[in-house]
DOLUM-402130 format. One record per residue (C-alpha): residue number from 1; residue in one letter; x, y, z. Coordinates in steps of 0.1 Angstrom, whole numbers, plus 5000, padded with zeros to 4 digits. Layout:
<rs>
(NUM, A, (X, Y, Z))
...
</rs>
This chain:
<rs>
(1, X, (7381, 8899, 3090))
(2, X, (7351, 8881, 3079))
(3, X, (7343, 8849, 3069))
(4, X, (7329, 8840, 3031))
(5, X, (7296, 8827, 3051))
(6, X, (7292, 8866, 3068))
(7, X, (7300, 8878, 3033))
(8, X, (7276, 8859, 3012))
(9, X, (7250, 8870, 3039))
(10, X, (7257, 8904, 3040))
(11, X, (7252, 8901, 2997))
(12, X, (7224, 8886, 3003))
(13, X, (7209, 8912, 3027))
(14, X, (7216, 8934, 3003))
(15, X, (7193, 8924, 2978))
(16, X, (7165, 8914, 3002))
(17, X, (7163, 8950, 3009))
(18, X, (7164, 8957, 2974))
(19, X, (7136, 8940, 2968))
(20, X, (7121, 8947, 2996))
(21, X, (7119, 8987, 2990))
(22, X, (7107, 8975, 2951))
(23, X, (7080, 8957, 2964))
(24, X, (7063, 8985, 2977))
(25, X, (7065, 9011, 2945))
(26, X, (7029, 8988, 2929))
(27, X, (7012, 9006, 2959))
(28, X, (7034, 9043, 2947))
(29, X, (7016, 9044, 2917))
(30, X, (6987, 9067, 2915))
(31, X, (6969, 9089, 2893))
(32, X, (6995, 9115, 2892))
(33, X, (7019, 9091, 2876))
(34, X, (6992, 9080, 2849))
(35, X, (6990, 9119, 2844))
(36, X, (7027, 9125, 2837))
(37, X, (7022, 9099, 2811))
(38, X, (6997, 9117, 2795))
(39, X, (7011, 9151, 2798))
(40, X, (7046, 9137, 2782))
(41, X, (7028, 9122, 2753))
(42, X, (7009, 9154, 2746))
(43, X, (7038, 9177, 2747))
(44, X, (7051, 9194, 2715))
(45, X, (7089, 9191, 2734))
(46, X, (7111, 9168, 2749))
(47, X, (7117, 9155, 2782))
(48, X, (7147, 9171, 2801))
(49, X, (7156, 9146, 2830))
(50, X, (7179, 9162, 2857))
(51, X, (7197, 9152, 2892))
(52, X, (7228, 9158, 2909))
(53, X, (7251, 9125, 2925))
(54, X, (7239, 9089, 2922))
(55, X, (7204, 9102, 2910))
(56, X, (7219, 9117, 2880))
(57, X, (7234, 9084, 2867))
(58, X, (7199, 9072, 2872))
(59, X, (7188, 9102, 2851))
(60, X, (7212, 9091, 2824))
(61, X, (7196, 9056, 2824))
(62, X, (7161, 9070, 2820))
(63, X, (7173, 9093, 2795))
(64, X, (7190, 9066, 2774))
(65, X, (7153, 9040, 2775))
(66, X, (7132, 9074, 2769))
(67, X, (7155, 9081, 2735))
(68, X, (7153, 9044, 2726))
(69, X, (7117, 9038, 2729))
(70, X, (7102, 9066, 2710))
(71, X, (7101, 9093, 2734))
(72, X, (7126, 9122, 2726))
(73, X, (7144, 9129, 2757))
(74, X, (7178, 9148, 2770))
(75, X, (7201, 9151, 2803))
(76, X, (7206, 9180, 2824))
(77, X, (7228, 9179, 2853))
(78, X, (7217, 9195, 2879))
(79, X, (7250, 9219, 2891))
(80, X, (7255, 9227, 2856))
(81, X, (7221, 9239, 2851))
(82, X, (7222, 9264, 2875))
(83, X, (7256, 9274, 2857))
(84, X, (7243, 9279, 2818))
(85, X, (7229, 9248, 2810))
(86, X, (7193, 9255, 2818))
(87, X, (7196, 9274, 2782))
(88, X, (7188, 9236, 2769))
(89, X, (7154, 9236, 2784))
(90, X, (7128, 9251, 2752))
(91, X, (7092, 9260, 2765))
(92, X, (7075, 9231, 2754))
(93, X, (7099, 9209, 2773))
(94, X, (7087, 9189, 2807))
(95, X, (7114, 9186, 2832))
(96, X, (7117, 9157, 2855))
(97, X, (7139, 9159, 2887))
(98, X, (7153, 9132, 2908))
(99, X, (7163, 9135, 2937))
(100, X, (7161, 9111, 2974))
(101, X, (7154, 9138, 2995))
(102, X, (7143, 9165, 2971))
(103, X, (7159, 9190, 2994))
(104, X, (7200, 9193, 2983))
(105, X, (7209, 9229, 2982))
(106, X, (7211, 9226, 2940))
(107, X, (7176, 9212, 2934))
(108, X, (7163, 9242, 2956))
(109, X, (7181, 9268, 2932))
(110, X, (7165, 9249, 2900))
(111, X, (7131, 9239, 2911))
(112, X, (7118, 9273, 2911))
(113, X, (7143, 9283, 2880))
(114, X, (7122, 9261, 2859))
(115, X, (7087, 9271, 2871))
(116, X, (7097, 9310, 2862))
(117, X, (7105, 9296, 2830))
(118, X, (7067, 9279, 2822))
(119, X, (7078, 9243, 2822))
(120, X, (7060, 9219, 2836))
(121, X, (7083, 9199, 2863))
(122, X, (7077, 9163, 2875))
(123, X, (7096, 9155, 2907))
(124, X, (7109, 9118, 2908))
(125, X, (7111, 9122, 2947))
(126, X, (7107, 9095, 2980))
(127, X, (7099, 9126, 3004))
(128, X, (7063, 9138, 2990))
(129, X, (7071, 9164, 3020))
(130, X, (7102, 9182, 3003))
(131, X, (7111, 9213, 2985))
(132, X, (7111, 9197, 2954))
(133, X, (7077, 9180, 2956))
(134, X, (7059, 9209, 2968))
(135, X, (7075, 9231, 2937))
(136, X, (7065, 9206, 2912))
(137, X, (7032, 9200, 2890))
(138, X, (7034, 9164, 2893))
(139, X, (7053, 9136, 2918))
(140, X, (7065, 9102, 2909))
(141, X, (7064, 9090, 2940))
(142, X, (7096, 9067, 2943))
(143, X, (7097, 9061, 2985))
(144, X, (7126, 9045, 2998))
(145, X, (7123, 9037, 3036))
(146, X, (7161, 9029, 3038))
(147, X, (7192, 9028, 3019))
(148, X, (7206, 8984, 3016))
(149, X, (7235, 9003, 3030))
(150, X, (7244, 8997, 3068))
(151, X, (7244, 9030, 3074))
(152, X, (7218, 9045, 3054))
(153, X, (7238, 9070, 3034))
(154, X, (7250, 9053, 3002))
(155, X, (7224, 9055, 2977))
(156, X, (7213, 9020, 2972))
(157, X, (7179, 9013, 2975))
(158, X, (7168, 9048, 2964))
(159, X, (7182, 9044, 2932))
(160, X, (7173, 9010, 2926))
(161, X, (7136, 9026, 2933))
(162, X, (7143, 9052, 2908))
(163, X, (7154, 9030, 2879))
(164, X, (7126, 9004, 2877))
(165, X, (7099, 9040, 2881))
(166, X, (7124, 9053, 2852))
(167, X, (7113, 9016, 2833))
(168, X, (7082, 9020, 2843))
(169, X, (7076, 9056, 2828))
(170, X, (7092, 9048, 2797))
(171, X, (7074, 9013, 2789))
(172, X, (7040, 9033, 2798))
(173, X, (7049, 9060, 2778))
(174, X, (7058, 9034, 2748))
(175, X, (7025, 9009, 2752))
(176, X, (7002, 9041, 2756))
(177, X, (7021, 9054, 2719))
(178, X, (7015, 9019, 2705))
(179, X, (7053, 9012, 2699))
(180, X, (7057, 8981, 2677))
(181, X, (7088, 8959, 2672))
(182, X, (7092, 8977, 2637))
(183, X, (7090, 9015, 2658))
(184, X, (7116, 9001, 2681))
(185, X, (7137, 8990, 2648))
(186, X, (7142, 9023, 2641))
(187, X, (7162, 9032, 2669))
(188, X, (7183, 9002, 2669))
(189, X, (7191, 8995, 2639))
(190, X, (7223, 8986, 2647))
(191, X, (7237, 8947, 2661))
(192, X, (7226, 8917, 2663))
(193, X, (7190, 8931, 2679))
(194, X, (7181, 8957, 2652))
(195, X, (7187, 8930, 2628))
(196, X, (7162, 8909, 2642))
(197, X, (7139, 8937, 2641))
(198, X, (7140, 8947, 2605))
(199, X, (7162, 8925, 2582))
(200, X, (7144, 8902, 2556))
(201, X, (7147, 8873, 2536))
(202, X, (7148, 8891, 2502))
(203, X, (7179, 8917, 2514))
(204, X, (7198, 8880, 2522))
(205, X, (7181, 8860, 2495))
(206, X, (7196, 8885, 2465))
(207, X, (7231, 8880, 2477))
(208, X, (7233, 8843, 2464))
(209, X, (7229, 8828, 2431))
(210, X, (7195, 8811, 2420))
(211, X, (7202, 8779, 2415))
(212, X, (7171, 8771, 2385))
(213, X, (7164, 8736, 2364))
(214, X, (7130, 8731, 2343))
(215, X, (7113, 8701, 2349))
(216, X, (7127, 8679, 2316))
(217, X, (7166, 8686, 2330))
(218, X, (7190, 8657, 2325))
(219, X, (7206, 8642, 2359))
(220, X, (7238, 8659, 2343))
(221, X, (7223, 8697, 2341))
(222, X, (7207, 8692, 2374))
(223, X, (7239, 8684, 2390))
(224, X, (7261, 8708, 2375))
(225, X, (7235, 8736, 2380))
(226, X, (7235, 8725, 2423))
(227, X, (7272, 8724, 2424))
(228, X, (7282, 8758, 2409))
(229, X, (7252, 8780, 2427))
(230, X, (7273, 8759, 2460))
(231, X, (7235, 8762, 2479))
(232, X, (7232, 8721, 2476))
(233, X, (7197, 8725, 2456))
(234, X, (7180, 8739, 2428))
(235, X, (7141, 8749, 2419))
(236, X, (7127, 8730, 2395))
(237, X, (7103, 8757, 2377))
(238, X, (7078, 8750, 2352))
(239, X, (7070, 8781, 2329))
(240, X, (7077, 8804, 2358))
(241, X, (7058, 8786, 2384))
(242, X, (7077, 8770, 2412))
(243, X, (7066, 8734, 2414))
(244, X, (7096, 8716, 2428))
(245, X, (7132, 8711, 2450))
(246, X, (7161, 8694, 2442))
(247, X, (7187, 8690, 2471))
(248, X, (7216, 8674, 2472))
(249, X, (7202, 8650, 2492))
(250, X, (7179, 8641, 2471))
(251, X, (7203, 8631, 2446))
(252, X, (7223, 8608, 2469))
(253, X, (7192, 8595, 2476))
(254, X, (7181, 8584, 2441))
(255, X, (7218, 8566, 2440))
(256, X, (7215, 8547, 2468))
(257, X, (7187, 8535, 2449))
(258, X, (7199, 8529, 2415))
(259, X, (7225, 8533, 2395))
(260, X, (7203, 8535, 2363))
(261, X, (7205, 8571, 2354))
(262, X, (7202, 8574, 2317))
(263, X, (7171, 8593, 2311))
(264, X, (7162, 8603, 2344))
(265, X, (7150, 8643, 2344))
(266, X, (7144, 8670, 2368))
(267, X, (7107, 8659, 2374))
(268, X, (7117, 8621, 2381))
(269, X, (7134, 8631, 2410))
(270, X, (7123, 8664, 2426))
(271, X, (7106, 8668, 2460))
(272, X, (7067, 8689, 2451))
(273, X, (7053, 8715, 2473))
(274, X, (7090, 8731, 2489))
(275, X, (7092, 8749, 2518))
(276, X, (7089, 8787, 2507))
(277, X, (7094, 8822, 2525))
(278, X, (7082, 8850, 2514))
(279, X, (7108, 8877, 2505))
(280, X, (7098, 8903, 2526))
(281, X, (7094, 8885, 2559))
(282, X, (7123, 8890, 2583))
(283, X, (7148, 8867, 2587))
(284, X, (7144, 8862, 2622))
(285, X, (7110, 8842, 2612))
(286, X, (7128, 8824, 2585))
(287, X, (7153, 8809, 2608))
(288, X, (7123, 8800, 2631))
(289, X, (7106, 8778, 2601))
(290, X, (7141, 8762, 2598))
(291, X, (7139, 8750, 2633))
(292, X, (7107, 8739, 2632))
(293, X, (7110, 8720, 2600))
(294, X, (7143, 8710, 2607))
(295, X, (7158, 8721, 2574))
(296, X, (7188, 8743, 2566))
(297, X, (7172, 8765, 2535))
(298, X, (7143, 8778, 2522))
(299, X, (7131, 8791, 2487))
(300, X, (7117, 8828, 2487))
(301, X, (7087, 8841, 2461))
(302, X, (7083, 8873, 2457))
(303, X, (7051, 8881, 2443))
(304, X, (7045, 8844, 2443))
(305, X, (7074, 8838, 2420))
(306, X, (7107, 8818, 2427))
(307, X, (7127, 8848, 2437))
(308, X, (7159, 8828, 2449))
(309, X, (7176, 8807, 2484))
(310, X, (7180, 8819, 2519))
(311, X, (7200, 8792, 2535))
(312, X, (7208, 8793, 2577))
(313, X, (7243, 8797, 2568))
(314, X, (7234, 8836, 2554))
(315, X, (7216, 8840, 2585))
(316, X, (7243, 8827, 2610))
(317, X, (7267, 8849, 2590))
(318, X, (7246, 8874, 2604))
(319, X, (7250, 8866, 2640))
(320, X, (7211, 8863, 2642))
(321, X, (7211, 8826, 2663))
</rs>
């Protein structure tokens, strides 16, 4: 039995190999991977990522960062291919197969199933010396000297290898295509990231009242307008132009100071030149001029008109932190 000291050290060996095979794939990286790139970009179809074992849930990983980062993209395992499922594959399409050795008996039934067919294959392969590499039009080099395990047979390293050239493939494919935040949006617009990436002030801003007072407003109107809206202030607005906040703390303010109210307006008391958001800026950036101003709400203009409040409790509701 061993010891929680030979345990943590045989973790740790673990990922020293780990990184150790990683460190090498900079050096992998040659012109025929900057030409898959192009060649995926180019194509009229999608990219149909196969492998059989361990490499195939790498394939699924690929597939799933391909889809989400603007690159159409699909599965194919490898055994069922070679049972029906090679029917998915449309001319245009570029196949990529992963495989360690590039030599398992399915890979050697596929390869030259999809060259018959036209398609251009990619081999994500560590021997450049295999089956699969020689069949395909282009190699993504992904060497793995040994496997982190003991023996050398569970697929460890290897497929750590293949994952980050998976990342790396996709991230290329996205910077070459120009892939904004707002591209990436579209795929995600679901949870707490896709709201991030696309929700703005205005679609919070509308939900809530708009808590309004002119500038000649009694202490009474002002107070009555700040407690029903329940945002704890009110614009002051002069002919339609924004000049002015009222907050609540601004009124406890003024009574700490004096208790002389009669006659006192909107005006007397307001703070000038609020802190405003535009309505169609997202909410993510709204929340960032709250921190940096240390305040809890902001007014919104749309088209340089008092439009309404976004306060940090609409965007906490939101679960955007």
């Amino acid at each position: 039995m061993k010891t929680d000291a030979q345990i943590i050290h045989d973790i740790r060996g673990v990922i020293f190999k780990e990184i150790e095979a990683l460190q090498r794939l900079p050096e992998l990286v040659d012109q025929d991977f900057a030409d898959c790139v192009k060649l995926i970009y180019e194509s009229a179809g999608r990219v149909v990522v196969t492998g059989i074992g361990k490499s195939a849930n790498i394939g699924r990983k690929i597939v799933a960062t391909l889809n989400s980062t603007g690159t159409p993209a699909l599965f194919m395992h490898a055994a069922d291919a070679i049972h029906g499922d090679l029917g998915m594959v449309t001319p245009d399409d570029i196949v990529i197969c992963i495989s360690r050795s590039g030599n398992t008996p399915e890979i050697k039934v596929l390869a030259p199933l999809i060259k018959s067919l036209g398609n251009n294959l990619i081999a994500m392969v560590s021997d450049k010396n295999s089956f699969l590499a020689k069949k395909a039009n282009h190699i993504i080099h992904c060497y793995a000297e040994k496997e982190a395990c003991p023996n050398n047979l569970a697929p460890t390293s290897s497929t750590t290898v293949q994952l980050v050239m998976g990342d790396a493939l996709a991230v290329a494919l996205l910077e070459y295509r120009n892939f904004s935040a707002r591209d990436f949006a579209k795929y995600h617009p679901g949870g707490t990231l896709g709201k991030k990436l696309y929700l703005t002030v205005g679609e919070l801003s509308q939900r809530n009242q708009k808590p309004e007072v002119s500038p000649d407003s009694n202490l009474k109107d002002v107070i009555i307008e700040i407690s029903s809206k329940r945002l704890g202030n009110a614009a002051v607005v002069d002919n339609g132009r924004l000049i002015g906040v009222i907050t609540d703390g601004d009124l406890r303010r003024m009574l700490q100071k004096t208790t002389q109210i009669e006659g006192v307006t909107a005006k007397d008391i307001m703070s000038p030149n609020p802190k405003t958001i535009d309505f169609a800026t997202l909410v993510v950036d709204a929340l960032e001029m709250m921190r940096d101003n240390n305040i809890t709400q902001l007014l919104v203009l749309k088209d340089n008109a008092y439009d309404g409040v976004i306060h940090l409790h609409d965007i906490l509701k939101e679960g955007i932190i």
